[in-house]
Each structure stands twice: as structure tokens, then as C-alpha cells.
ZAVEX-17927 format. One record per residue (C-alpha): residue number from 1; chain; x, z, y. Coordinates in Angstrom, 3 decimals. Example, Ala and Ser with C-alpha at 12.3 -4.5 7.8 and 13.67 -1.06 7.14 Angstrom:
<zapas>
+-----+-------+----------+----------+----------+
:   n : chain :     east :       up :    north :
+-----+-------+----------+----------+----------+
:   1 :     A :   12.300 :    7.800 :   -4.500 :
:   2 :     A :   13.670 :    7.140 :   -1.060 :
+-----+-------+----------+----------+----------+
</zapas>
This chain:
<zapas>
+-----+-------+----------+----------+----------+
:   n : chain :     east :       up :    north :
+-----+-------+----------+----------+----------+
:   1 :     A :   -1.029 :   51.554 :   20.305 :
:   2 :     A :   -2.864 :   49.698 :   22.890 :
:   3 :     A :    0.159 :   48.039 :   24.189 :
:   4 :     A :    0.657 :   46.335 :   20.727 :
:   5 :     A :   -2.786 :   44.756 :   20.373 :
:   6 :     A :   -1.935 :   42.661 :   23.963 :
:   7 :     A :    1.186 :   41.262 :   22.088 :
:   8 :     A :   -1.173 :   39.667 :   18.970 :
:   9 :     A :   -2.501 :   36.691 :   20.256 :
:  10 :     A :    0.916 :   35.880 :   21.872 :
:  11 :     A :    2.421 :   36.085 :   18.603 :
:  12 :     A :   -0.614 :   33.766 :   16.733 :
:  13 :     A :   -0.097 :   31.727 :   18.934 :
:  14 :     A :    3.618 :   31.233 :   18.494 :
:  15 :     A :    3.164 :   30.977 :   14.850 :
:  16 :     A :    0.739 :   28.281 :   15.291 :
:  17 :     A :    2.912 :   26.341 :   18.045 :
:  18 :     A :    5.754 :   26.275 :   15.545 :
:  19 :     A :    3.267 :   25.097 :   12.973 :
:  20 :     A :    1.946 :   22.444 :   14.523 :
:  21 :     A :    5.510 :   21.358 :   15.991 :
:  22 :     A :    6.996 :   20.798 :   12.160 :
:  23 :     A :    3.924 :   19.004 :   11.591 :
:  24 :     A :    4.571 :   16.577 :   14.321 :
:  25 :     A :    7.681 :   15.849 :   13.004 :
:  26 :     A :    6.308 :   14.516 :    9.600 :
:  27 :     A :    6.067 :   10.401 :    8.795 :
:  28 :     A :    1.574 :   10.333 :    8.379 :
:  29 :     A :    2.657 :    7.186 :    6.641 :
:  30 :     A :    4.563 :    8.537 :    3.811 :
:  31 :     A :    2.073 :    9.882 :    1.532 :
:  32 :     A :    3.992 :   10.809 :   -1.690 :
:  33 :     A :    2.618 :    9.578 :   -4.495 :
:  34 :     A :    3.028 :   10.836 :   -8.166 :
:  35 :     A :    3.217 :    7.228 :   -9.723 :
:  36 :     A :    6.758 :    6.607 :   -8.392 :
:  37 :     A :    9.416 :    5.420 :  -11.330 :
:  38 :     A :    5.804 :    5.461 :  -13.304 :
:  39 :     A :    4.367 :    2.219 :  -14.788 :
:  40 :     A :    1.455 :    0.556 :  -12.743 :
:  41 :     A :   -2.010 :    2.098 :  -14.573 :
:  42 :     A :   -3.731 :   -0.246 :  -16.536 :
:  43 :     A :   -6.385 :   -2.242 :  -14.949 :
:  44 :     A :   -8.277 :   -5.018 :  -16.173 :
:  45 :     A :   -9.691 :   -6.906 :  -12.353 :
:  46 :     A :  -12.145 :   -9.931 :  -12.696 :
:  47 :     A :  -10.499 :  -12.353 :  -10.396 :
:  48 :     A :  -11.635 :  -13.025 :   -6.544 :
:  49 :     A :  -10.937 :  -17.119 :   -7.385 :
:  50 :     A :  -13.348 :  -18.795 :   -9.561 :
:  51 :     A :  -11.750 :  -19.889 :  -12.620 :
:  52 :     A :   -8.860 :  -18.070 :  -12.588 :
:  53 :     A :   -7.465 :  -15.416 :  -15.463 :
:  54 :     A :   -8.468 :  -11.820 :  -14.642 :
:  55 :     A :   -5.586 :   -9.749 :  -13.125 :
:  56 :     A :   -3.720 :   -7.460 :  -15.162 :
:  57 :     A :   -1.205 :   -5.113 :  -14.651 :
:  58 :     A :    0.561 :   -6.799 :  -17.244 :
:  59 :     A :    1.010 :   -9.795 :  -14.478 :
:  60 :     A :    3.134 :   -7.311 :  -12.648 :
:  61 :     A :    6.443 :   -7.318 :  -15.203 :
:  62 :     A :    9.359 :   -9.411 :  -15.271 :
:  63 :     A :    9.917 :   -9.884 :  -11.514 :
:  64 :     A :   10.067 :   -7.759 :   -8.634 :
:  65 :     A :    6.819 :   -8.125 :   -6.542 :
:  66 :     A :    4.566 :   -6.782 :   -4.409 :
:  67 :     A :    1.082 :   -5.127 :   -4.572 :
:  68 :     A :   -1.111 :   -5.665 :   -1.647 :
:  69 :     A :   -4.316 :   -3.070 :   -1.312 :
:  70 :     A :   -6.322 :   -5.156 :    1.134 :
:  71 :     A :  -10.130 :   -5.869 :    2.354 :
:  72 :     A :  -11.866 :   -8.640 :    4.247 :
:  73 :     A :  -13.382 :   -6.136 :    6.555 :
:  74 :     A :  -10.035 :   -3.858 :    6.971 :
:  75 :     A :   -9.056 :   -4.505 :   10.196 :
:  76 :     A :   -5.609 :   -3.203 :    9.840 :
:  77 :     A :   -4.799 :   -5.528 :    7.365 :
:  78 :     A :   -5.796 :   -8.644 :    9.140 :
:  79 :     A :   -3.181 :   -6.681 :   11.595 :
:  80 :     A :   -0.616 :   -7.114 :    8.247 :
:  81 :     A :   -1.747 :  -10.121 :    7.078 :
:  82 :     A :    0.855 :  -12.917 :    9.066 :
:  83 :     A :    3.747 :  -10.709 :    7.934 :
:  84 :     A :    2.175 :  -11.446 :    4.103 :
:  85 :     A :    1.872 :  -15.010 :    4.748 :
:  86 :     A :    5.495 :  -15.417 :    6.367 :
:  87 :     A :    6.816 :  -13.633 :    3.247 :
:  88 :     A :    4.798 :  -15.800 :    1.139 :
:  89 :     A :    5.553 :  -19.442 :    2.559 :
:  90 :     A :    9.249 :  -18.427 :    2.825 :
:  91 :     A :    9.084 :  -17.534 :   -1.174 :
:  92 :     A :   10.235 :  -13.908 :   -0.511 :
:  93 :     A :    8.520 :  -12.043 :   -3.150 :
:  94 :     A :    5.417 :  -12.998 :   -5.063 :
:  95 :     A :    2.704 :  -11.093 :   -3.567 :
:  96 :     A :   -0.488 :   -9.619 :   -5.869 :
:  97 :     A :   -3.876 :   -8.599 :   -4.427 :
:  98 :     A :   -6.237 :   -5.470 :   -5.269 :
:  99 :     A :   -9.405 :   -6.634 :   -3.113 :
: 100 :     A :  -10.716 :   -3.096 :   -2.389 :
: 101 :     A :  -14.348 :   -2.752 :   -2.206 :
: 102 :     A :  -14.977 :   -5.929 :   -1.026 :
: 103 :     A :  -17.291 :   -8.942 :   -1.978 :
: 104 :     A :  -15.428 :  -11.519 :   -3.490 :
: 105 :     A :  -17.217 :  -13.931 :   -1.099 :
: 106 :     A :  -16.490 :  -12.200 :    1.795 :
: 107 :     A :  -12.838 :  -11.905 :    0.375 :
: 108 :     A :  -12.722 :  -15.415 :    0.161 :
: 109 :     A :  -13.991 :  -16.465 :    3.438 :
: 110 :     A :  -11.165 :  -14.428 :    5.261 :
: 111 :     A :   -8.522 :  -15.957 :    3.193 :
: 112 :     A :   -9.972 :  -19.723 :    3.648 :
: 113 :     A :   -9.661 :  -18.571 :    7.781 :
: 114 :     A :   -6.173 :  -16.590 :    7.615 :
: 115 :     A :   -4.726 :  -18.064 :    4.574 :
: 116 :     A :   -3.942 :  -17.054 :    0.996 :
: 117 :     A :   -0.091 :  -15.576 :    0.330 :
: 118 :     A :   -1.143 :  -14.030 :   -2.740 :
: 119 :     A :   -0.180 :  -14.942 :   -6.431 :
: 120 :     A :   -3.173 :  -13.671 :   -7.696 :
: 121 :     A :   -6.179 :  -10.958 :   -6.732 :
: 122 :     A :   -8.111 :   -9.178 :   -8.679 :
: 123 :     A :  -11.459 :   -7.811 :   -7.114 :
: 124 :     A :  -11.802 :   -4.422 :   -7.027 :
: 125 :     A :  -15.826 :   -3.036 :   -6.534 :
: 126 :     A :  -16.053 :   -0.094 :   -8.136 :
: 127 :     A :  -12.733 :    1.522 :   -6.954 :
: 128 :     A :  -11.592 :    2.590 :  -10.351 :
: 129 :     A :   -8.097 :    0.844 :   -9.920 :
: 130 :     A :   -7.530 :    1.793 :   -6.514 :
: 131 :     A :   -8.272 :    5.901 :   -7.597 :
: 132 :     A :   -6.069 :    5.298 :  -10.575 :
: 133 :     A :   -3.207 :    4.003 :   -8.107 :
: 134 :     A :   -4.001 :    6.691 :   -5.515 :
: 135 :     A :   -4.987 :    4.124 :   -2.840 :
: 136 :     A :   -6.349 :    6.197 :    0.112 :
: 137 :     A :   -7.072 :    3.785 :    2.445 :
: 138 :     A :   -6.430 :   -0.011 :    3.154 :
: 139 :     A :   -3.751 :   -1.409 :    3.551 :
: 140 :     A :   -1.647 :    0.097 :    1.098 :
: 141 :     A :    1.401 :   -1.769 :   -0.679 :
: 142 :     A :    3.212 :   -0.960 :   -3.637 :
: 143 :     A :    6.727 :   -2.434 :   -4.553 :
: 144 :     A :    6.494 :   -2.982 :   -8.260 :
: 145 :     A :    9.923 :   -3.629 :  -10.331 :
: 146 :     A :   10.790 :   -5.783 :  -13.301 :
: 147 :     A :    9.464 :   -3.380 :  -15.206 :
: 148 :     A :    6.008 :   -3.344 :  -13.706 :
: 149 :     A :    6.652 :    0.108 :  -12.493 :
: 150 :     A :    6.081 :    1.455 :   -9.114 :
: 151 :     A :    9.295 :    2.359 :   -7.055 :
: 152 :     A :    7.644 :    2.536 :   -3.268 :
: 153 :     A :    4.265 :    3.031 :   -1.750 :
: 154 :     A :    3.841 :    2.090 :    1.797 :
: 155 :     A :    0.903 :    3.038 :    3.332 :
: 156 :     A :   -0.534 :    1.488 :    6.570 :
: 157 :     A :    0.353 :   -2.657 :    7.610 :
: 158 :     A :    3.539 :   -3.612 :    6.919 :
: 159 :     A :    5.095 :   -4.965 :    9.692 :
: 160 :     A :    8.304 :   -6.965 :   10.199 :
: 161 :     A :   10.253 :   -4.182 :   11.350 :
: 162 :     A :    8.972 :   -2.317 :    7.837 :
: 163 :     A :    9.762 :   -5.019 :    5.783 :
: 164 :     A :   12.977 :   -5.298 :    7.219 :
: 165 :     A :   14.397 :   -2.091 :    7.639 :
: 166 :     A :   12.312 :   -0.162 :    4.553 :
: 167 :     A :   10.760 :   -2.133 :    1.876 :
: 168 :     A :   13.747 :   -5.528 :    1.609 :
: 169 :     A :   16.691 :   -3.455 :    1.257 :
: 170 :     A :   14.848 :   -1.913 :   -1.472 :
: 171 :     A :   13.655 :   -5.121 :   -2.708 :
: 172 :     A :   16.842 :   -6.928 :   -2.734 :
: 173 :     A :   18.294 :   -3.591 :   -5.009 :
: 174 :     A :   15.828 :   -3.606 :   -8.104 :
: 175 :     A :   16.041 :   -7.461 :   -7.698 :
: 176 :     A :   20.303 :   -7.148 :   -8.460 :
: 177 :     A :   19.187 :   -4.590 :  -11.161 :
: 178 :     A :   19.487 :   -5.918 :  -14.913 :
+-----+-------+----------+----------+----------+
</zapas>
């Protein structure tokens, strides 16, 4: 009996090796999300720009674009943001902003220093259109289709080697759907 209880902890801790090993394996970027092939939610988002139209999700149909979960004082999006403004001055894709939790002013200060490659943005304060989107962090991008509904969530900067090898060839598919 005795001999038995020395082999226990031996065999937790294999378990837990093996455990931890699968979980090494996983992408932390690719956080599932439940809205995929789902229309955007609805959201109503007073604009960041003076005098502009709110933001709707309605501004999302008709064309492929993308939506850009962002923040003036997320420093991992100022890490994102020249990959934005190449796609942007090149015409790639229109680009939307959801200005998390931010001050508009403060929102608008970064963009006047770093530039502005979004269509439109849509300030964001209380959260309630990030939670209904599942945002957990910024920066967080969703590729919207021509139906305004959500085929990809990328979560974390996207990068040129993202854009290029995950979120274009996925772009340049719903834009050669009918």
C-alpha cells in the first residue's frame, strides 16, 4: 500500500505536464467568438469628429471593411496603428473605428499626431458596444462583409505579416463574393 502513495505525485504531476504542454500549443490570439457569420449588433456611437453623423452599424453593409477596436492610451495599438494607415492611404479596405473607453479629445489628439486611416469612429464610453461585440481588450479587429456581418475577429495588433498571410486572403474572398 505504501509503495503506491510514493507513485501519486509522480503521476499529478504528469497529468499536469501534459496539461500545460497542449496548452502551450494553443494560438492566445484566437479567441473564438460567437458572432462569426452573425450580423454586427446594433449600436448607435456619437461620433469622435465634431459634426459628423453618429456611427451605425448600418455604415458597415455594402462593402467589405474593417472594424478597428482601438484607444488613445492602448499602447498596443499605437504598435498597430502604421499598418492601419498604410492600408488606408493605399485604399485597401475602408477602415471603421470603435474608440473604446476613451475621451474623444484624447482620441483626437493621437490621431492629429499619428494620423487618421479611419472612415469613420464612433466613441465608445460606456462600453456597451464593445460587450455586445465581445471586445476583451484593445486592439481588437473585426472583418465585416457586404453584409455587415462578422466573418473574422483578430485579436491583438495587426501586423503586416497578419494582414498578409491571415486577414487579405480572407478579404480578397468575401470581396469576389456576390
Amino acid at each position: 500500500m505504501l509503495r503506491w502513495i510514493v507513485f501519486v505525485p509522480v503521476a499529478l504531476f504528469a497529468i499536469l505536464a501534459v496539461t500545460f504542454g497542449l496548452g502551450l500549443r494553443r494560438d492566445p490570439s484566437a479567441i473564438p467568438s460567437v458572432l462569426i457569420d452573425r450580423p454586427v449588433p446594433a449600436f448607435v456611437l456619437e461620433p469622435v469628429k465634431p459634426g459628423v453623423a453618429p456611427f451605425r452599424q448600418e455604415d458597415l453593409k455594402g462593402k467589405v471593411s474593417l472594424l478597428n477596436v482601438f484607444a488613445s492610451w492602448c499602447s498596443a495599438c499605437r504598435y498597430e496603428h502604421p499598418t492601419l494607415m498604410a492600408l488606408a492611404e493605399n485604399n485597401t479596405i475602408p477602415i471603421y473605428g470603435l474608440d473604446w473607453k476613451d475621451e474623444p479629445r484624447a482620441c483626437l489628439d493621437y490621431l492629429e499626431r499619428s494620423g487618421d486611416p479611419f472612415v469613420s469612429i464612433g466613441g465608445d464610453m460606456s462600453g456597451r458596444a464593445a460587450i455586445d461585440l465581445g471586445v476583451t481588450g484593445a486592439p481588437e479587429t473585426f472583418v465585416i462583409d457586404k453584409a455587415g456581418q462578422i466573418r473574422y475577429k483578430h485579436v491583438g495588433p495587426i501586423t503586416e505579416d497578419v494582414w498578409r498571410d491571415t486577414i487579405a486572403p480572407l478579404v480578397a474572398r468575401l470581396e469576389a463574393e456576390t
